[in-house]
N, C-alpha and C positions, 0 to 999 in steps of 0.2 A: 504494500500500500504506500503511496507517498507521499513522504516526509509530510507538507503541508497539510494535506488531509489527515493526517494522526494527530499533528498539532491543534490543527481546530477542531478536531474531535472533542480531544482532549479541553480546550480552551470553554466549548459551548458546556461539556459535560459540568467543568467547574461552573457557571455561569448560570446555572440552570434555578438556581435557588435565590436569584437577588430580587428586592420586592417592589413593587408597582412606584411609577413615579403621580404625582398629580400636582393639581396649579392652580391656583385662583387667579394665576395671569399668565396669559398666551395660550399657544396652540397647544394641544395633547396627541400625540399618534399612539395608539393602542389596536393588537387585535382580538382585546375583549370587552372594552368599554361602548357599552352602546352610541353608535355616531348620533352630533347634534352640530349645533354653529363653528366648536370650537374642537369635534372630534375626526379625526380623519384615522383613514385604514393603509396608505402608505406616507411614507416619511414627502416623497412628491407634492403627493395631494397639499400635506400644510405648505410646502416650500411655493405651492403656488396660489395657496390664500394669502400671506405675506403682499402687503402694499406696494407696491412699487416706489420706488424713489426716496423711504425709509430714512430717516433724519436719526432716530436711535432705536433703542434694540428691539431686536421684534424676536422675542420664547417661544425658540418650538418643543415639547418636552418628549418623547419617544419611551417608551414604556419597554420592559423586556420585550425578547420576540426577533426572529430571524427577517427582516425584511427583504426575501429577495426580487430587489429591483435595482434600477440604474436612476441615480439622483442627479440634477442639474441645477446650479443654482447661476440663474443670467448673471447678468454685469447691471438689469434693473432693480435688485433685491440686495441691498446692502445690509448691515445692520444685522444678518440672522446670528441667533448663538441659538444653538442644537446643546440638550442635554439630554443624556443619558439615563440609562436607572440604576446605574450602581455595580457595582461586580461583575463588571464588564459582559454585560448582559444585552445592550440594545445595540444589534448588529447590523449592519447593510450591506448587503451581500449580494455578488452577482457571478459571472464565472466567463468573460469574455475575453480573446485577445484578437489583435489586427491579425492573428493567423487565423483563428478559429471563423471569422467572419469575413475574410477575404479582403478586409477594407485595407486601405490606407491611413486611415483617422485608427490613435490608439484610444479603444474604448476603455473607458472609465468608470466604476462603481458609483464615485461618488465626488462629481467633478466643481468644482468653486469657480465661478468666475466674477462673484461679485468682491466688494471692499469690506473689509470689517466685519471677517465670516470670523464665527468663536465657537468652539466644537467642547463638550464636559464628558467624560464619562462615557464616551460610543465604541463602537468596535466599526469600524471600514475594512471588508475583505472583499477579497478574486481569489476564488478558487480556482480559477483554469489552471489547469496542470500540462492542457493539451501538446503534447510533443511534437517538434517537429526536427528535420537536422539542419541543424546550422551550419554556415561555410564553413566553421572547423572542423565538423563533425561531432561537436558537445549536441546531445539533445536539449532543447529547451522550450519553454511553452508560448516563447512570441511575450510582448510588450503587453503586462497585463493591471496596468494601474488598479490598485484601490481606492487612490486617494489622490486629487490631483486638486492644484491652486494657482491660479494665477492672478489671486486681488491683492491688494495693499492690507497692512495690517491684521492678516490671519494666524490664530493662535491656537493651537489643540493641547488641551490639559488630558492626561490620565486617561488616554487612549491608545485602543489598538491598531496597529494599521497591518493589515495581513494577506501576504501575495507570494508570488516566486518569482516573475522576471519583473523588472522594472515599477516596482510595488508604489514607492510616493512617487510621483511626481510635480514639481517645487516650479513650476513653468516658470511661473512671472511676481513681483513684488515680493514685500518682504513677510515671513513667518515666523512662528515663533513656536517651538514645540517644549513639553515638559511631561516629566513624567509617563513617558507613550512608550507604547513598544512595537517593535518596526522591524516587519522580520519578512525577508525573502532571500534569494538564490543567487541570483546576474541585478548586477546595477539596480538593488532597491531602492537607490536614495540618490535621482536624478534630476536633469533639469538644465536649460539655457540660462537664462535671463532673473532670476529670481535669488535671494538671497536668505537663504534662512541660519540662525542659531535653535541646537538642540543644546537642555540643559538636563539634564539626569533621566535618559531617556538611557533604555536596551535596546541593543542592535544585534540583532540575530540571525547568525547566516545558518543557511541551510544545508548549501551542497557544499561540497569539497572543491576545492580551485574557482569559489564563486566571489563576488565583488558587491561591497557595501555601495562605494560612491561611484557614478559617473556622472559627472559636472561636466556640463558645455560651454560653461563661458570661454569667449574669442581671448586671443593673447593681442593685451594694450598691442597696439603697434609700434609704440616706440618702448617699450620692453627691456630691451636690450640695452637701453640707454639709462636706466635709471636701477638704484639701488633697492635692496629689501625693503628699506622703509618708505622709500617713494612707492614702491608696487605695493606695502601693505595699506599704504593710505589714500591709494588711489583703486583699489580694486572694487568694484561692486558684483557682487553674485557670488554666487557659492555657499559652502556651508561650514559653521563652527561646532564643534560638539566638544560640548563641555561637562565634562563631572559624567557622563556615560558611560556601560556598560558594554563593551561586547564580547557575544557570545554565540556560541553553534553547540549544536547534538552531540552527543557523544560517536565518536568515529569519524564527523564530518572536519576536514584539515585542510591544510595548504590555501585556505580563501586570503584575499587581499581585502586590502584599505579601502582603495579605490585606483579606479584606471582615468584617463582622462580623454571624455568624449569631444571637449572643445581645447583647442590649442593653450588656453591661460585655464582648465580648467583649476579650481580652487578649492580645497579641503584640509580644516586644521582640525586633528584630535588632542583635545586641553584637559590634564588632569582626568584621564581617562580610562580607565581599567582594558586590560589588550591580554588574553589567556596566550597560551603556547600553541595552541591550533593554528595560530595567524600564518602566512606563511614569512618568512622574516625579514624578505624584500621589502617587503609590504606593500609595494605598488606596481600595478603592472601597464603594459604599453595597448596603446587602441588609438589613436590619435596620430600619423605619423607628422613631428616635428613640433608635437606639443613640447611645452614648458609651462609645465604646473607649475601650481603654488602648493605642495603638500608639504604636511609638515606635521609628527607627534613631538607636545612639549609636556613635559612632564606629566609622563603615563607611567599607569603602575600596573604588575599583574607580570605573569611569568614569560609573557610577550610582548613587551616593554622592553626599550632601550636596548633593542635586536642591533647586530654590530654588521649586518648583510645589507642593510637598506640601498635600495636601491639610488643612489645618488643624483643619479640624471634623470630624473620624475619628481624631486623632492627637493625642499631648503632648510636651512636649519635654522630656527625660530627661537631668539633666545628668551629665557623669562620676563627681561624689561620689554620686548616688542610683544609679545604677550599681553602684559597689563596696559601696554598703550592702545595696540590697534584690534585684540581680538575677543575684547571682552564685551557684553549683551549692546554697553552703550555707544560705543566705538562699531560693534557689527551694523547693530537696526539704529538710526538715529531716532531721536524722538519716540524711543518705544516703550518709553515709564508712561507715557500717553496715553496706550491703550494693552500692555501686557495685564496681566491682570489673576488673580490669584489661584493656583488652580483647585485648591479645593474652597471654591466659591459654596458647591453644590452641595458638600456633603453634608 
């Protein structure tokens, strides 16, 4: 059975007992509350009684319960925060990839394109597992987002995000993740143009020789001309993880950091926990003629401060450039504005 599928097996089986949410303000999605003005039977349905053009928040609460459908939230509906019910219990779930449906457009579980989306307590999953062969000949299931964003200001507290190939996708604007757990196979943790920090989040690979980041950001074009600290205070995209977790199954080994899909792709892992599974390059090639920005500073765990790294994919990040350019306020500007606490909810 694979990997995936045993995990959320296992993940729904724990899940199974967490208790109903309710609200004397906003929307309720339930599929056992009798519908009325403010009940609806998919997480859609409320995302499309939401007002249009939204000045502040608009509560949609989602009850236990497997929802499988595919969620879209326009660029006309800002302001949504999605909560949860607790023990990571209210899922939405769908099982598609641009393989499995011939397209070109990667489908998406549960797609954001509005501003000032805020996510509490949910589970976002793609189960497609569907195989195909890749030009290496690694089998893989094709580009199968759970979770995708491209608004300004989005924040996901104490959430799941659960796939195999290309599980987040980080498109556009800035994110903020906490406390989430983020587990796929090939490139879970992607994206052009978008910039996010993870702050005490688990990252969890699944296959063996598989990869956490592939970052698209372009390389500055004058690059070449300026110093570490000029490219770390000039970079925009990419992603920070900080105070994180990563981790894989038992038996699954040799995965990497990340590879880099865009020439200046960018990824820092900060005060980060790194096991012996890692492989101890840590980075591997996909891009020909990139120049990442990669870099572990001060990580701990038994795959930490590996002496193989791969050098020419990577820079070395010392702890003062650190506390200057890649900590939450330095990453997101203006983001004490609207981060926000993550257990608002419980």
């Amino acid at each position: 059975m694979n990997t995936l599928i045993i995990s959320a097996l296992a993940f729904l089986t724990a899940s199974a007992t967490a208790s109903p949410v309710s609200s004397k303000h906003g929307l309720i999605v339930s599929q056992t509350a009798a519908k009325g003005h403010n009940v609806f039977r998919t997480v859609q349905e409320a995302v499309n009684a939401v007002p249009d053009h939204a000045t502040s928040e608009q509560l949609i609460f989602v009850e236990a319960g497997i929802y499988f459908e595919q969620v879209i939230i326009p660029k006309t509906k800002p302001f949504i925060t999605i909560v949860g019910a607790g023990g990571n219990s209210s899922v939405v779930q769908f099982d598609r990839s641009s393989n499995s449906d011939g397209s070109s457009v990667t489908p998406t579980t549960f797609q954001v394109n509005a501003n000032d989306f805020t996510s509490f307590g949910m589970t976002y999953m793609n189960t497609n597992t569907e195989p195909f062969l890749g030009a290496d000949g690694v089998r893989l299931a094709g580009p199968s987002p759970a979770l995708y964003t491209a608004g300004e200001r989005t924040g996901i507290y104490n959430s799941w995000i659960l796939g195999w190939q290309d599980t987040l996708l980080t498109q556009a604007g800035q994110a903020f993740y906490e406390n989430t757990y983020i587990e796929g196979a090939v490139d879970y943790i992607w994206g052009q143009h978008g910039a996010a920090f993870f702050r005490n989040c688990t990252l969890n690979t699944l296959r063996s020789g598989g990869y956490i980041v592939a970052e698209g950001t372009a390389a500055q074009p004058d690059a070449g001309n300026l110093d570490l600290d000029q490219q770390l205070n000039s970079t925009f995209g990419g992603y920070v993880m900080e105070s994180c977790t990563l981790t894989a199954p038992e038996g699954v080994t040799n995965w990497f950091l990340g590879r880099p899909w865009g020439t200046g792709a960018t990824a820092f892992y900060v005060d980060s926990f790194i096991p012996d599974s890692v492989n101890p390059t840590y980075w591997h090639t996909m891009t020909a003629g990139a120049t990442p920005l990669y870099s572990t500073i001060n990580c701990t765990g038994p795959g930490a401060n590996s002496d193989s790294i791969n050098t020419d994919l990577s820079v070395v990040v010392s702890q003062q450039q650190a506390e200057e350019f890649l900590t939450l306020d330095a990453w997101l500007p203006d983001s004490s504005s609207w981060i926000q606490e993550p257990n608002r909810f419980n």
